[in-house]
Every structure is written in structure tokens, then in C-alpha cells.
C-alpha positions as CSV (number, residue, x, y, z in Angstrom):
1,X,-13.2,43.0,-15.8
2,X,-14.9,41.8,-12.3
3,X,-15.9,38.7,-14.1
4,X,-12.4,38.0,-15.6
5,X,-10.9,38.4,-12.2
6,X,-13.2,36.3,-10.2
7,X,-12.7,33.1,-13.1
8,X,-9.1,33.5,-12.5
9,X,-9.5,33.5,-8.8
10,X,-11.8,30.6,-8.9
11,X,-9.6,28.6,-11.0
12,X,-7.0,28.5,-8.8
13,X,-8.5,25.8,-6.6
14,X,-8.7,23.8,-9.7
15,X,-5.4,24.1,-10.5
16,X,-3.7,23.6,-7.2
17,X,-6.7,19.8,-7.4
18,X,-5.2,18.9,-10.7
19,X,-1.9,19.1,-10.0
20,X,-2.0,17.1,-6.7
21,X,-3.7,14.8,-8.5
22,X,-1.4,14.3,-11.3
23,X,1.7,14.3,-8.8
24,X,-0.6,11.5,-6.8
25,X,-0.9,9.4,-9.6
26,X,3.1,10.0,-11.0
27,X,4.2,8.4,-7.4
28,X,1.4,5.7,-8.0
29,X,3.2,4.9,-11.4
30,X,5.9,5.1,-10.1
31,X,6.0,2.7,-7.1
32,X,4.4,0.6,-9.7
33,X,7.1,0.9,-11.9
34,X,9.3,-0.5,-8.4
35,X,7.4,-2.8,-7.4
36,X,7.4,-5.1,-11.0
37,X,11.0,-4.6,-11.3
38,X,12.0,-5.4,-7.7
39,X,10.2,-8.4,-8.0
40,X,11.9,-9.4,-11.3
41,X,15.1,-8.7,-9.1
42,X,14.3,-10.9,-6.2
43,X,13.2,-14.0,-8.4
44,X,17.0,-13.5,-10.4
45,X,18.2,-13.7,-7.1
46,X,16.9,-16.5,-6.0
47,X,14.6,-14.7,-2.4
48,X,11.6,-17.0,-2.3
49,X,9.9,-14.2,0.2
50,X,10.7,-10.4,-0.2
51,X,9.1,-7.5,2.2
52,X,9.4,-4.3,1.5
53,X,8.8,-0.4,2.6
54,X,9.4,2.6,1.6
55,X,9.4,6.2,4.0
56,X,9.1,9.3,3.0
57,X,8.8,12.4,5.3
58,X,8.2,10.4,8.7
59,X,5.1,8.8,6.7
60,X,4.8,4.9,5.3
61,X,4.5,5.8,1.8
62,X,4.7,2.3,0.6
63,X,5.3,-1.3,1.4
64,X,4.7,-4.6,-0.4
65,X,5.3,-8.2,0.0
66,X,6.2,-11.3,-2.5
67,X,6.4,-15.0,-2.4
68,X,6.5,-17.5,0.3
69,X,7.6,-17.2,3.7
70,X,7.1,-20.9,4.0
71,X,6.8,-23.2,1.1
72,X,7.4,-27.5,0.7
73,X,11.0,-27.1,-0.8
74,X,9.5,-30.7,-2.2
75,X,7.2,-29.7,-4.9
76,X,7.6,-25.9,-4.0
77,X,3.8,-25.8,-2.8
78,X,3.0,-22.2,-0.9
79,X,1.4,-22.6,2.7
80,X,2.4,-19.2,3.8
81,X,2.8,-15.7,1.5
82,X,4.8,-13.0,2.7
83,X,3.2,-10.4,4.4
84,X,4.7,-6.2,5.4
85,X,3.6,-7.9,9.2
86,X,5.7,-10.9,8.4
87,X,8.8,-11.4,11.1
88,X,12.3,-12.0,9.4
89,X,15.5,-12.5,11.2
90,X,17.0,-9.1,10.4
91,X,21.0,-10.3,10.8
92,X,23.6,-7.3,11.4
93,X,20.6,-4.6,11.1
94,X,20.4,-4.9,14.8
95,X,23.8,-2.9,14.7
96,X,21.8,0.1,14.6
97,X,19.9,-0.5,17.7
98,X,22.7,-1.1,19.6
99,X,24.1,2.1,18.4
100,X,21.0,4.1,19.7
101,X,20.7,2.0,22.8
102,X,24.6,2.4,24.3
103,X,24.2,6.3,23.0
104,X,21.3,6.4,25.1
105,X,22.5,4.7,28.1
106,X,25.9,7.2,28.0
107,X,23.3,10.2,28.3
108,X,21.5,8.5,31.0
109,X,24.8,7.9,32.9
110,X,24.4,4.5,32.8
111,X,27.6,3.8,30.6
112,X,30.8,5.5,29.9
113,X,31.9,5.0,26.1
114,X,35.1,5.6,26.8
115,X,35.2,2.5,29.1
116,X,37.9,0.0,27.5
117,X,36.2,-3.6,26.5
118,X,39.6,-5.4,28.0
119,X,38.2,-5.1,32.4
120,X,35.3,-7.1,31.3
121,X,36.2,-10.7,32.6
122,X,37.0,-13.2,30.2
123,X,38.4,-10.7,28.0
124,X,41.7,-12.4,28.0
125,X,40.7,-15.5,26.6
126,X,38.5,-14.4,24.1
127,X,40.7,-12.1,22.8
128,X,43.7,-14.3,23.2
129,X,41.6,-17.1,20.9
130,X,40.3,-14.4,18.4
131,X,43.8,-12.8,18.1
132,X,45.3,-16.3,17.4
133,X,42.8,-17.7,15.2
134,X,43.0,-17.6,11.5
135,X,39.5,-15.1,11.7
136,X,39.8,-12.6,9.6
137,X,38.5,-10.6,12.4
138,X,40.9,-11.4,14.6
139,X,43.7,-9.9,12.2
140,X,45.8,-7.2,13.3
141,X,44.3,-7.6,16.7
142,X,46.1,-6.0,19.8
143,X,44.6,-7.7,23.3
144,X,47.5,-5.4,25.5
145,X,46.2,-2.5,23.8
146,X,43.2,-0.2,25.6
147,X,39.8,-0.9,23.3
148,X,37.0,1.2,23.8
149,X,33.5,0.7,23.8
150,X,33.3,3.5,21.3
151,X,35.8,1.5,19.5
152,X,33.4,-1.8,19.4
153,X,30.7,0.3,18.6
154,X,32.6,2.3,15.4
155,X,34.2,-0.9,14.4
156,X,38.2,0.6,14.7
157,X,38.9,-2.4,17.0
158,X,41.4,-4.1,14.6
159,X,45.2,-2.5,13.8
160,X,45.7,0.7,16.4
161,X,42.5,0.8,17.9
162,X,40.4,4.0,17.3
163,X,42.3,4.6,14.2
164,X,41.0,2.3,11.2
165,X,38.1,0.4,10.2
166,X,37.5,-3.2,9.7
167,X,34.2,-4.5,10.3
168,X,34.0,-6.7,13.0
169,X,31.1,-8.8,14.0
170,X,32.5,-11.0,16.7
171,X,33.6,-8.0,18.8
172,X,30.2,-6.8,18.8
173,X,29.0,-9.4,19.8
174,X,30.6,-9.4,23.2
175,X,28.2,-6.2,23.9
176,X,25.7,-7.8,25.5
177,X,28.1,-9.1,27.8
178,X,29.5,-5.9,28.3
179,X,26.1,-4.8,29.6
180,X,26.1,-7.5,32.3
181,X,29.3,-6.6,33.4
182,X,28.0,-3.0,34.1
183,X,24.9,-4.2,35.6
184,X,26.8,-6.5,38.1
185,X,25.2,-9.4,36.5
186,X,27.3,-12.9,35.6
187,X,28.1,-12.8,32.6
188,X,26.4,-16.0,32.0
189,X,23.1,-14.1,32.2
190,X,24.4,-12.2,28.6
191,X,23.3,-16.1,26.8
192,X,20.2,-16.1,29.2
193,X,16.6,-16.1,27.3
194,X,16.1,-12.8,27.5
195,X,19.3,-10.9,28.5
196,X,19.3,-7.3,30.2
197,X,20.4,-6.1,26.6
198,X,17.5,-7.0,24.7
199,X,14.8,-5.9,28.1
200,X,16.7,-2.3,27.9
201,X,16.5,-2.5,23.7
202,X,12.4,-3.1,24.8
203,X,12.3,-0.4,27.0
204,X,14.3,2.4,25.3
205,X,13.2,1.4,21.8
206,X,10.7,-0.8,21.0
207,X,8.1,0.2,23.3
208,X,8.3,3.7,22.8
209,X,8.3,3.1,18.7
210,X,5.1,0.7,18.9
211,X,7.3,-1.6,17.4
212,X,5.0,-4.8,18.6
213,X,5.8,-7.1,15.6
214,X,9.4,-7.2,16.7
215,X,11.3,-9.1,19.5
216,X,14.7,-8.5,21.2
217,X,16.1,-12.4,21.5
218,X,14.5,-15.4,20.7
219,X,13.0,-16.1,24.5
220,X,10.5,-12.2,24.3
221,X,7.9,-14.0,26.3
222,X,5.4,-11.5,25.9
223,X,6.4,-11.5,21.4
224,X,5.5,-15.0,21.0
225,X,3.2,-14.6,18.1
226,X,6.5,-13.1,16.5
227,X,8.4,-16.2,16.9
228,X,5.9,-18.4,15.9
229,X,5.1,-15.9,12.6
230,X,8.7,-15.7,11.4
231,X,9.5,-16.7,8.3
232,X,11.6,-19.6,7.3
233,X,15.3,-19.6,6.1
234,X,15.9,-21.2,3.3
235,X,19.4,-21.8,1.3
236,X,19.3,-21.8,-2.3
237,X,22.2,-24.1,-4.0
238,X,22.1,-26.0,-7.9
239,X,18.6,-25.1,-9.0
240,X,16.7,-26.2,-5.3
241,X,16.3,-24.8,-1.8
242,X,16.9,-26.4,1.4
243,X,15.2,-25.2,4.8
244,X,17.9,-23.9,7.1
245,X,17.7,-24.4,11.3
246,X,15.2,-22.2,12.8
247,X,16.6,-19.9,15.1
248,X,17.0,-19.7,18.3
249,X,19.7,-17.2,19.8
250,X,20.2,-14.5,22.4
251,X,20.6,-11.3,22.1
252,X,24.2,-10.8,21.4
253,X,25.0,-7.1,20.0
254,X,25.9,-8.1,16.3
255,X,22.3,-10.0,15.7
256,X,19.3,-11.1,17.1
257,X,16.5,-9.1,16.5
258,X,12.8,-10.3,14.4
259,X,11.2,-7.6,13.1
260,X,8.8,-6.4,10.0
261,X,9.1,-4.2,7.1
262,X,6.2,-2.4,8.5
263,X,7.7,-2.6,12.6
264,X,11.4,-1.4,11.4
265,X,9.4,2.0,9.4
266,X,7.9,2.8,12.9
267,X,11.5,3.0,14.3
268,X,12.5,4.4,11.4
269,X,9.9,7.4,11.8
270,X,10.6,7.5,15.2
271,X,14.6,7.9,14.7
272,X,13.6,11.0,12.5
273,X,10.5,12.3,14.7
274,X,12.8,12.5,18.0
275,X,10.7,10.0,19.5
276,X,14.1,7.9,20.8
277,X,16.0,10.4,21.5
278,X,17.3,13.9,22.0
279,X,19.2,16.4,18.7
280,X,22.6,15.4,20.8
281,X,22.2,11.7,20.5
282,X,21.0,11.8,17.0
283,X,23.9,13.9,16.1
284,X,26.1,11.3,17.2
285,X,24.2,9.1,16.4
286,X,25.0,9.3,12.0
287,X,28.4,11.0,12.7
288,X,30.9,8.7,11.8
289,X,34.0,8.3,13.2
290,X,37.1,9.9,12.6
291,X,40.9,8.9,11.2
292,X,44.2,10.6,12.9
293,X,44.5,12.5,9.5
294,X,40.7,13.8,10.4
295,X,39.2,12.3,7.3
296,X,35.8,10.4,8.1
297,X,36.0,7.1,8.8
298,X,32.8,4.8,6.8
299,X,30.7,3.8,10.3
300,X,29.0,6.0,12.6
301,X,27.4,4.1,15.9
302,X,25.8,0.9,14.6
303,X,25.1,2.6,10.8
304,X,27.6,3.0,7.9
305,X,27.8,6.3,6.1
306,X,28.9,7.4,2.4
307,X,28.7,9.4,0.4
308,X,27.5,8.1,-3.8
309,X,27.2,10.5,-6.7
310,X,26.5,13.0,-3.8
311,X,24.4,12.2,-2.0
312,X,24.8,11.2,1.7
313,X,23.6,7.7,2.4
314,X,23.2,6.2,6.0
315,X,22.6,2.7,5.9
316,X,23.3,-1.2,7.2
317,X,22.8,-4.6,5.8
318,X,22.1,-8.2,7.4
319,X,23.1,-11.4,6.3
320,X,23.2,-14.8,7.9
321,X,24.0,-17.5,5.4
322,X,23.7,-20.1,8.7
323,X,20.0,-18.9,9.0
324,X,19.2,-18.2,5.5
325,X,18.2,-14.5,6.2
326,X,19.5,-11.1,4.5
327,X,18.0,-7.5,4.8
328,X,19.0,-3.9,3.7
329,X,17.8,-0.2,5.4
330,X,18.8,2.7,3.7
331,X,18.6,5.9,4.4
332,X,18.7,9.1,1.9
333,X,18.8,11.8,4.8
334,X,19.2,14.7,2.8
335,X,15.5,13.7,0.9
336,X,13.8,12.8,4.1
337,X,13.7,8.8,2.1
338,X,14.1,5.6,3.1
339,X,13.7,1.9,2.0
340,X,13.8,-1.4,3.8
341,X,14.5,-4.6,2.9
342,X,13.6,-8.4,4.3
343,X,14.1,-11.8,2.9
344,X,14.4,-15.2,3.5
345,X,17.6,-16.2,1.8
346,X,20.8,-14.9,1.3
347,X,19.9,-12.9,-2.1
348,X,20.3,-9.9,-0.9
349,X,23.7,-10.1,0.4
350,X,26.2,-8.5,-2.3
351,X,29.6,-8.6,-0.2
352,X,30.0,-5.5,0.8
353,X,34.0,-4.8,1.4
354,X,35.1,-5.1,5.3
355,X,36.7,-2.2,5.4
356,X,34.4,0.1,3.2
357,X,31.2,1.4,2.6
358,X,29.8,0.4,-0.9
359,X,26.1,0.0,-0.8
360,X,26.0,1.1,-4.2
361,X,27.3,-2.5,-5.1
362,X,23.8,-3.9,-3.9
363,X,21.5,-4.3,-7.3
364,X,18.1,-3.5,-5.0
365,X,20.0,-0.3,-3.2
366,X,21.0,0.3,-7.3
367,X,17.2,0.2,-8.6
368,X,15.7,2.3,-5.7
369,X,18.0,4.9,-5.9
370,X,17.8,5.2,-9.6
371,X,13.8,5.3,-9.3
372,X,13.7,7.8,-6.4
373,X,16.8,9.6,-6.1
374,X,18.9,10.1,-8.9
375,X,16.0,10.1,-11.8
376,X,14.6,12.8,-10.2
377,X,17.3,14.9,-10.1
């Protein structure tokens, strides 16, 4: 009987080896499995350079890279392949460093949310024009009434403010000259090279997520090689591509940082790890605003958040069509997940509603959420 129990006892190791091995090589197949088809997706959609990553637990499970981030739109001959350390403009997905970066100047004391947008000079004029234009984000706009930062920053600018969401781009765009205003700076120096904005973004983010692949602005002296590495836009229209106008912007709140697949999964481990910031910012951070009737409104500070068959999903896309750049980062909280998106065309964009959330409409959200969330359930 000795003998009997010792076999057992020394199977056990065995067991717990094969199973970690089998589980190992299920996640292999499986990001195998994702990989062929999300390549099948990008070339139906036209993306010809794709980078991609996937977290899990605070760890870089995964990332991959296909097609050309430069190519002779001639006789479509590849000079450059898409690489995980390959810069793309990353279009609105700055959002959600501008949410961490003003929730982290509040707790320093540096800013008060509650501050209204209209003192900052020149807010008559701009408003005046975006109020009177025939921009949709200028609809239902009130210039008389009091518009908080927090109200910029949650996107319930438009209609009563505080009370409704409508996306709004333009508005947060005038953040950066916000900032200057608060730093007694002209706010000329909000279009300078590199703005007070995107130095604070580099010193309250970047630097303290490693994130050296990625630049704040266009003019990061000390990020050159990322300017000089970053992909090309490119437009696809009737069966050809054109090369769009390389960028070069400032740092304006609603755009303008370069990153990498492989840069933006350092920040996103360091969002989850507490390296940013304290529990109370976080907190904030995802909680989405809130309607007069208390129901949740679809944007938290600089992210949206939904709920989809449910699950909770945090998330924010980018698109530039004048740049030829789109991007997706989503966020499955509740299973410790997350995937990022970079490309060099507009194929990711799927035209998500202005005043929803509905990532669920995007075809690559779609295909990694069926492989790694809802299949497994």
C-alpha cells in the first residue's frame, strides 16, 4: 500500500506538467487561430500595415505585425514591414491620456475640474464660431452657459452641459490651451513644438511607463527616431492607395500622440499595476459620467464604457481620415484582457455613433471578443 501511495504522490507533478502544457499549447493555437483570421480581416479592409497586441494579467501575452508601413503605392513594392516597435499616429486614443493626465493634475492641486472652459481667453470667439457653424459639434451648443472642464473631459459639453453626451472632438481640443492658461503661459505657446501639455503627458506618463517608442507632439526633440520611424498614411479609394501628408501637429487634447503596439501595452500594464496613479484616480478614472435621471452616461475621463452581452468593456478608438491613420484599445476589465490596435489607413474606423458607445459594431473588436471572451464562456 506504501508503494501505491507514493505512485500517486509522485504523479502529481506529472499531472499538474501536462496540463500546463496542454493549456500552453491551447493559447498557442489559439492566438494562431487570431492571428490568420485578423490578417484575413485587415486585407478585406483594405490596412496595408496592421500592429497588434494582446495583454493579459499585466503581462504582453502577444503581439504581431503585418504588411507594409511604407510601400511604392506605384507598383505596390514593400521597403518597410510593419513592426510591434513601429510608430503609428494613434488619432483620438490620445483621449485617454488626457483623461489620466488632468485627473492627475486635480490630485496634485494643479487643476480644479470644476473650473468652467468659458475664462479661458478667446473662449468667446471660438465658441461663438463653433456654435454658429454648421459642425455637427457645434449643435446645441450654449457659449452663455458655465462648461466645465469635467464637462470637456466627459464629452456632455453639447445641449445642457453636464447632462448628455455627444462626442466632441473640437472641444477637446482646446485642452491644451486650457493648460497654458493655468500655467500663465500665452496661449500661443498651446500650438508651440512641444507644448506644456505634451512635457507634463512625458513626465506624468510616459516616462514613468518606459513608454520610449512614443512621443507627445510632433516637435519631442529627444523621440526623434519615433518621428522618423512612423509609418505612413495612406488612403485607399477605387482599387489603389494614395500617400496621405505626413504629420506634423501639436499636441492639442483630441490627438497627437505616436506610439507602438508594444509602447501603448507598457501603459496599459502600468494603468492596471498602479504605476500612474493612486486606487482614487483610477476609480475615477473608468467611472463614467452620470445623467440627471442617474443612469450612466457612455464616457468616463478620456475612455468610453459599455456594457455588451455582459461584459463591461472600457475602450477608445482613433481615426484620422486626413492622415490616413485608425487604431482601437480595448479593455475587458473584468478578465484582466486587453487588445490594441494600429494601422495605417482608415480600415479600422467603423463609425461608431456620436452619442453612443457601440464597439461591438467594429468587425476586429467582433473577432477578438469571440476568440477570447465569449467562446470561452
Amino acid at each position: 500500500m506504501r508503494y501505491i501511495i507514493l505512485a500517486v504522490l509522485l504523479s502529481f507533478p506529472y499531472v499538474a506538467i501536462s496540463q500546463n502544457v496542454s493549456q500552453q499549447k491551447d493559447t498557442e493555437q489559439l492566438f494562431k487561430t487570431f492571428s490568420v483570421e485578423l490578417d484575413s480581416l485587415r486585407k478585406a479592409n483594405h490596412i496595408p500595415g496592421l500592429a497588434a497586441a494582446v495583454v493579459t494579467d499585466q503581462e504582453l501575452a502577444w503581439s504581431k505585425s503585418y504588411g507594409s508601413s511604407h510601400f511604392d503605392t506605384g507598383d505596390g513594392a514593400t521597403f518597410k514591414a510593419v513592426t510591434p516597435d513601429t510608430p503609428f499616429w494613434i488619432a483620438s486614443v490620445t483621449k485617454t491620456f488626457l483623461g489620466l493626465l488632468f485627473l492627475q493634475l486635480e490630485e496634485q492641486s494643479k487643476i480644479d475640474l470644476n473650473s468652467k472652459i468659458n475664462d479661458m481667453p478667446g473662449w468667446e470667439n471660438f465658441c461663438g464660431w463653433l456654435s454658429n457653424s454648421n459642425i455637427i459639434f457645434g449643435q446645441n451648443l450654449h457659449c452663455d452657459k458655465p462648461i466645465t472642464i469635467r464637462n470637456v473631459l466627459n464629452h456632455t459639453v453639447n445641449g445642457e452641459p453636464g447632462t448628455e453626451f455627444l462626442y466632441n472632438p473640437i472641444m477637446y481640443s482646446r485642452l491644451s490651451r486650457y493648460i497654458e492658461y493655468v500655467y500663465s503661459n500665452p496661449i500661443s505657446t498651446a500650438e508651440g513644438r512641444h507644448n506644456t501639455m505634451a512635457q507634463l503627458t512625458q513626465e506624468n506618463i510616459l516616462g514613468p511607463a518606459g513608454m520610449d517608442r512614443t512621443m507627445a507632439g510632433m516637435w519631442q526633440r529627444e523621440k526623434a527616431l519615433v518621428f522618423f520611424d512612423m509609418a505612413q498614411g495612406f488612403e485607399y479609394t477605387e482599387g489603389g492607395y494614395s500617400r496621405k501628408k505626413h504629420l506634423e501637429r501639436h499636441f492639442a487634447g483630441g490627438a497627437g500622440i505616436v506610439s507602438t503596439v508594444n509602447d501603448l501595452a507598457k501603459y496599459d500594464i502600468a494603468l492596471d499595476n498602479g504605476t500612474l496613479a493612486s486606487d482614487q484616480v483610477m476609480e475615477k478614472l473608468f467611472t463614467p459620467a452620470v445623467a440627471p435621471d442617474g443612469s450612466n452616461l457612455p464616457y468616463a475621463f478620456g475612455w468610453y464604457v459599455q456594457y455588451y452581452k455582459g461584459e463591461k468593456l472600457i475602450w477608445h478608438s482613433g481615426w484620422d481620415e486626413k492622415a490616413g491613420f485608425s487604431a482601437l484599445y480595448l479593455k475587458v476589465p473584468e478578465r484582466n484582457l486587453t487588445l490594441i490596435l494600429l494601422a495605417n489607413s482608415e480600415g479600422i474606423w467603423w463609425g461608431n455613433p456620436l452619442n453612443e458607445a457601440k464597439v461591438e459594431g467594429s468587425l476586429f473588436a467582433q473577432l477578438f471578443l469571440s476568440h477570447f471572451v465569449f467562446d470561452t464562456k
